[in-house]
ROZAGU-772319 format. One record per residue (C-alpha): residue number from 1; residue in three letters; x, z, y. Coordinates in Angstrom, 3 decimals. Last residue first. Layout:
- pos;code;u;w;v
- NUM;ALA;X;Z;Y .
...
END
This chain:
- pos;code;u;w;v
- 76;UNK;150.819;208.374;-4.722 .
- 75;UNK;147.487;209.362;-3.723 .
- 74;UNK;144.695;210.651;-6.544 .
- 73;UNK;142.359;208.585;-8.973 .
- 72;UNK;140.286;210.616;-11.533 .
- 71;UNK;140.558;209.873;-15.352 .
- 70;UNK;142.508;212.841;-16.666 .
- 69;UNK;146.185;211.371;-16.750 .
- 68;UNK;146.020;210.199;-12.802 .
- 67;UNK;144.869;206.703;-11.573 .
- 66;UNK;147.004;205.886;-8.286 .
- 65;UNK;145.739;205.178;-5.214 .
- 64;UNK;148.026;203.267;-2.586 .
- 63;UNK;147.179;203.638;1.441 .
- 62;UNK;145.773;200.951;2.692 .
- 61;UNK;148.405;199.009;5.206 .
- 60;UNK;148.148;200.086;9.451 .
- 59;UNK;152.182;200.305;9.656 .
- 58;UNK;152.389;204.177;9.946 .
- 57;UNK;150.093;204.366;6.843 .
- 56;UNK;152.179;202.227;4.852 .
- 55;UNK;155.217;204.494;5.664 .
- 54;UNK;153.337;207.769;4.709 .
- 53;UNK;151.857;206.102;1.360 .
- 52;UNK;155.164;205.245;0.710 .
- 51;UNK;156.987;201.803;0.940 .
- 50;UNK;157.779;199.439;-2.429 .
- 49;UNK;154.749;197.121;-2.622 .
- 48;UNK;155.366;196.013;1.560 .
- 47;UNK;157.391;192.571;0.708 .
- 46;UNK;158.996;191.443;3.725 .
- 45;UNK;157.453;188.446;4.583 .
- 44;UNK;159.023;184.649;4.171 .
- 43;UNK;161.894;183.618;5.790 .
- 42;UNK;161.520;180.114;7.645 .
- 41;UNK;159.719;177.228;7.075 .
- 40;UNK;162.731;175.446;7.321 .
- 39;UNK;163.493;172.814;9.913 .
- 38;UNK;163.463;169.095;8.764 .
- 37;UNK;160.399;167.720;10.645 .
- 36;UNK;160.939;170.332;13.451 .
- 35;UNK;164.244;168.262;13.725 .
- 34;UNK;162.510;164.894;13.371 .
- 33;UNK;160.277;165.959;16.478 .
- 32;UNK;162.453;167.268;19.138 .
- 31;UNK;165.521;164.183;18.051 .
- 30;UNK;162.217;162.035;18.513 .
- 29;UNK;161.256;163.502;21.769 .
- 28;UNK;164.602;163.494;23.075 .
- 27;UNK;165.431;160.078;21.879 .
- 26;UNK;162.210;158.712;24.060 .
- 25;UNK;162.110;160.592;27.114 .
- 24;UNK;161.361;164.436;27.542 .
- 23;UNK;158.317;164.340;29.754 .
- 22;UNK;156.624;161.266;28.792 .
- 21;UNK;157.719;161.137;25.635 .
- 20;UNK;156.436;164.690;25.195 .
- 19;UNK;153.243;163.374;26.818 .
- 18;UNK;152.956;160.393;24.818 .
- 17;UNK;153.310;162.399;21.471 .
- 16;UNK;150.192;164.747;22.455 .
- 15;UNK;148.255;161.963;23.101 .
- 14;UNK;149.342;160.502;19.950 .
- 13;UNK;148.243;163.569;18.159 .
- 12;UNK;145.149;164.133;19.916 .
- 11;UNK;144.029;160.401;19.126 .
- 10;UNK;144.951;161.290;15.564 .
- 9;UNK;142.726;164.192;15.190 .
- 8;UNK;140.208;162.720;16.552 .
- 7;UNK;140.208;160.050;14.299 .
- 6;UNK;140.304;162.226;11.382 .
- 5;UNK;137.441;164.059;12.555 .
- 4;UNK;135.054;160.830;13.069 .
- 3;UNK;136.341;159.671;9.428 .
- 2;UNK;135.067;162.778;8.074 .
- 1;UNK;137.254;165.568;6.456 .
END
C-alpha cells in the first residue's frame, strides 16, 4: 500500500467518524463503534461436503464425481 493510499484511506475514515458523531453524538458513536469492535464475526458457513448431487444441484454447487473401480469417473 502507498503512502498516498493510506492517507486516503484515513481521511475517509475520519470523515466517516465525524459524520456519525455528527449525527449520533459523541457516546453514541463510540458505544456504535467499540461494540462492532467487540462483536463476533459471526457463524461461519454451513459446510456443503455432505448434500447429494440432487441437493447441490438445487443450490447452483458442481455436482460431485466420483472415480469408479474400472478407471472412469461417474456421479455420486
Amino acid at each position: 500500500m502507498t503512502h498516498i493510499a493510506s492517507h486516503s484511506a484515513q481521511k475517509e475514515l475520519n470523515f466517516e467518524i465525524s459524520y456519525l458523531v455528527a449525527r449520533f453524538g459523541r457516546r453514541q458513536a463510540l458505544v456504535a463503534i467499540i461494540k462492532t469492535c467487540f462483536k463476533g464475526k459471526g457463524r461461519p458457513p454451513d459446510s456443503v461436503s455432505h448434500l447429494s448431487n440432487h441437493l447441490r444441484r438445487d443450490i447452483g454447487m458442481p455436482e460431485i464425481v466420483a472415480k469408479s473401480r474400472r478407471g472412469g469417473t461417474e456421479k455420486v
